[in-house]
VEXDREN-2710 file (C-alpha; in Angstrom, 1 decimal):
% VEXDREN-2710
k/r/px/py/pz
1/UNK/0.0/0.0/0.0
2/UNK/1.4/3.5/-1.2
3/UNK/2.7/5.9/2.3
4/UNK/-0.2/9.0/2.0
5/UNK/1.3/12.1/2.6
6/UNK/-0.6/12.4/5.8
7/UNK/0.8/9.2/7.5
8/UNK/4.4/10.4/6.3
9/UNK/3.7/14.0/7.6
10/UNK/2.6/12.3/10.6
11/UNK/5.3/9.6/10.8
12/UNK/8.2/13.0/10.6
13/UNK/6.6/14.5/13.1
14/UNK/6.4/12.4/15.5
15/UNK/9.5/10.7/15.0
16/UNK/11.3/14.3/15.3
17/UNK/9.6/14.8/18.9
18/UNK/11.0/11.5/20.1
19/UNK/14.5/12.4/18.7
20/UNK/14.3/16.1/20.4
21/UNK/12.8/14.5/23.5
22/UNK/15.1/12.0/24.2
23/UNK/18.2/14.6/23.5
24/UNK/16.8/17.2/26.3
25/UNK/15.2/14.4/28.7
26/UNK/18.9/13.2/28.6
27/UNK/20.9/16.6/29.3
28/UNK/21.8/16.0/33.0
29/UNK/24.0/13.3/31.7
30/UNK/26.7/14.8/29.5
31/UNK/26.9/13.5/25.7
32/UNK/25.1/10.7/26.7
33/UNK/21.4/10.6/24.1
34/UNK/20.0/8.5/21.3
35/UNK/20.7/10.7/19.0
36/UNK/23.2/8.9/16.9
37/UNK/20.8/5.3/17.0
38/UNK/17.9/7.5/16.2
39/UNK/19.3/8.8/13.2
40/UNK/21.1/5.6/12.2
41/UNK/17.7/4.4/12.8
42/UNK/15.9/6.6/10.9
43/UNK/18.4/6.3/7.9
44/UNK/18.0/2.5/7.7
45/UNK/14.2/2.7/7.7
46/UNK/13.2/5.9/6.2
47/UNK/15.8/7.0/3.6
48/UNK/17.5/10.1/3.1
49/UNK/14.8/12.6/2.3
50/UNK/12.3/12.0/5.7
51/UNK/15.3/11.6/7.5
52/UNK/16.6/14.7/6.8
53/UNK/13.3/16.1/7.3
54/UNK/14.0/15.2/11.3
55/UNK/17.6/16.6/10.9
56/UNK/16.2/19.8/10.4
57/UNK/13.9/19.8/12.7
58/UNK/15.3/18.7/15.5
59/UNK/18.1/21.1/14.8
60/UNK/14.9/24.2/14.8
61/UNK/13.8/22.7/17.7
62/UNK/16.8/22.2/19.7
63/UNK/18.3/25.9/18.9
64/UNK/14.8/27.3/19.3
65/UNK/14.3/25.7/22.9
66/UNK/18.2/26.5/24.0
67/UNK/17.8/30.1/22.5
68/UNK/21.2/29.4/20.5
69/UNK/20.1/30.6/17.0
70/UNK/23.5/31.6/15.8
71/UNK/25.2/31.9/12.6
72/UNK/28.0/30.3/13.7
73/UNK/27.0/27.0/15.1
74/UNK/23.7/26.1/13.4
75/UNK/24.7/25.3/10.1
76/UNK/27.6/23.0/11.6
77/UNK/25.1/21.4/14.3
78/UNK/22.9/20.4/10.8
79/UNK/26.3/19.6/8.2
80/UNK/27.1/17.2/11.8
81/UNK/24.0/15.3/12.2
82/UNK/23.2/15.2/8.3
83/UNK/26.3/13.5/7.7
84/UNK/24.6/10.3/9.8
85/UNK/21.7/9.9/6.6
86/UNK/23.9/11.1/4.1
87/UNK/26.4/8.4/5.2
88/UNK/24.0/5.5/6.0
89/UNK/21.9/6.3/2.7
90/UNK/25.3/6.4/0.2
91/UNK/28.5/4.8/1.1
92/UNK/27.1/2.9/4.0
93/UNK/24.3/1.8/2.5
94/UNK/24.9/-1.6/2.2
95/UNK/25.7/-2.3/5.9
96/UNK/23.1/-4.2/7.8
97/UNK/25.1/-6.0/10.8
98/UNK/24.1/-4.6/13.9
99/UNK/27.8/-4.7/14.8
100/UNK/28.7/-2.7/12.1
101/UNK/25.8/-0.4/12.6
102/UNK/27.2/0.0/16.0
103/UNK/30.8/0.6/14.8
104/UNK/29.7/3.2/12.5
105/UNK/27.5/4.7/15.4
106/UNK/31.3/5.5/17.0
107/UNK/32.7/7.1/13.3
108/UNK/29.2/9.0/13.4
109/UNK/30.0/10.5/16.8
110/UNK/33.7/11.5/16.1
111/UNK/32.7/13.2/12.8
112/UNK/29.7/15.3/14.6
113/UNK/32.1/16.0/17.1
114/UNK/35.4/17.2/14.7
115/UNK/32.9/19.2/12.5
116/UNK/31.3/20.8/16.0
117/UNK/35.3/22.2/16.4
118/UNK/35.5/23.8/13.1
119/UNK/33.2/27.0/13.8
120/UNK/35.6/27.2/17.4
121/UNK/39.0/26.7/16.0
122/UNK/38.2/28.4/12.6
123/UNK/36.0/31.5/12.8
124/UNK/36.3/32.0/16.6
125/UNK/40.4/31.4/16.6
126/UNK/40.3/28.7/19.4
127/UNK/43.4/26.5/19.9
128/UNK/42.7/23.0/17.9
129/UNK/44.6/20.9/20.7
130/UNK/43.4/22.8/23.7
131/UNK/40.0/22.4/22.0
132/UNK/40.3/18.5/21.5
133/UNK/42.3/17.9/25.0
134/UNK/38.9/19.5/26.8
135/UNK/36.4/17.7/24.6
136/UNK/37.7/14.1/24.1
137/UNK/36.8/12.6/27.2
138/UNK/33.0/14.1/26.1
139/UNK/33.5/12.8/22.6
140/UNK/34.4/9.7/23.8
141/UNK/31.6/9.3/26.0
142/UNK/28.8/10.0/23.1
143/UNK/31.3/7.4/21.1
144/UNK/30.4/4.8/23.7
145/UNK/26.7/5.8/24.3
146/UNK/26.2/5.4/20.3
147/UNK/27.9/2.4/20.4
148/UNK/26.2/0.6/22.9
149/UNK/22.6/2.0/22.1
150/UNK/23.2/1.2/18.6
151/UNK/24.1/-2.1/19.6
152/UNK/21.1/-3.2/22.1
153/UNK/18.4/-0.8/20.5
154/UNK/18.6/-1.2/16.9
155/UNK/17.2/-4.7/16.1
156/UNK/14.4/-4.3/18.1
157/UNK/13.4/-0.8/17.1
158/UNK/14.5/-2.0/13.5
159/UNK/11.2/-4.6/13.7
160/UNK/8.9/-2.0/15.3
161/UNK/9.2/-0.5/12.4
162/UNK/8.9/-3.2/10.3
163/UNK/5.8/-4.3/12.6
164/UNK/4.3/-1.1/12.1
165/UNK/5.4/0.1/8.6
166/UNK/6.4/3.2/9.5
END
C-alpha cells in the first residue's frame, strides 16, 4: 500500500519529537542521548529525504528551545547530524550487521564531534589541541553511548518499524 502524505507527515513529526525528546530528557547526563541510534535508525528505515526532514527539525527545535540561534554554530550542528543519513543512505548503504551499525555509530559521533570544532578553531580562533584535549573525554563518552545504544536498540526498534510500517 502506497505511504499517504498524511501518515508520512505524521510519521516525521512524531519521529522528530522523540529524537528532540530524548536529547533534552537526557541533558543532565553529559553526551550521553540516542541521537546517533535514532538517526542511524531513521536512515536505515526511512531513507535520506524523511530523515533529513528530522535533521532539520530537530536542529529548529533544539536551537529554538536553547535560545542558540546563531550563525555560527547552526549550520555545523545540521552539516554534523546530516552527515549520519547522508552516510547510511550512500556509502554505507549496504551495511546491515548490527555490529557494524554499532561501529559506524562511534565514526558517526567523532565526525559530529570534529565538524562541531571547526566554527571554534576556525572563525572563533580557538586553539585545535586545547579544544580536542577538553572535549575528548566528552566525545568519547557519546562514542560509547552510540555504540552501545546502537548495539542493544537497533534490532528491536529495526522490527517496530517493520511491525508497524512506519
Amino acid at each position: 500500500m502506497p505511504e499517504t502524505k498524511t501518515k508520512s507527515i505524521v510519521t516525521i513529526a512524531i519521529l522528530s519529537v522523540i529524537l528532540f525528546i530524548q536529547e533534552e530528557m537526557l541533558t543532565f547526563l553529559p553526551n550521553i542521548q540516542l541521537t546517533v541510534f535514532l538517526l542511524v535508525l531513521y536512515s536505515k528505515k526511512l531513507g535520506f529525504k524523511k530523515t533529513t526532514c528530522i535533521v532539520l527539525i530537530h536542529v529548529l527545535l533544539d536551537n529554538l528551545v536553547l535560545g542558540s540561534f546563531n550563525i555560527i554554530y547552526t549550520p555545523f550542528m545540521f552539516i554534523g547530524w546530516e552527515l549520519i543519513p547522508l552516510g547510511i543512505n550512500t556509502i554505507f548503504k549496504k551495511v546491515e550487521k548490527t555490529l557494524h551499525l554499532a561501529l559506524l555509530g562511534v565514526l558517526f559521533s567523532f565526525t559530529y564531534s570534529f565538524v562541531y570544532m571547526i566554527p571554534a578553531c576556525l572563525i572563533l580562533k580557538m586553539d585545535l589541541f586545547i579544544y580536542w584535549s577538553a572535549d575528548i573525554l566528552f566525545e568519547i563518552v557519546l562514542a560509547a553511548s552510540s555504540f552501545l545504544s546502537i548495539l542493544w536498540l537497533y534490532e528491536p526498534c529495526a522490527k517496530l518499524f517493520d511491525r508497524y510500517e512506519l
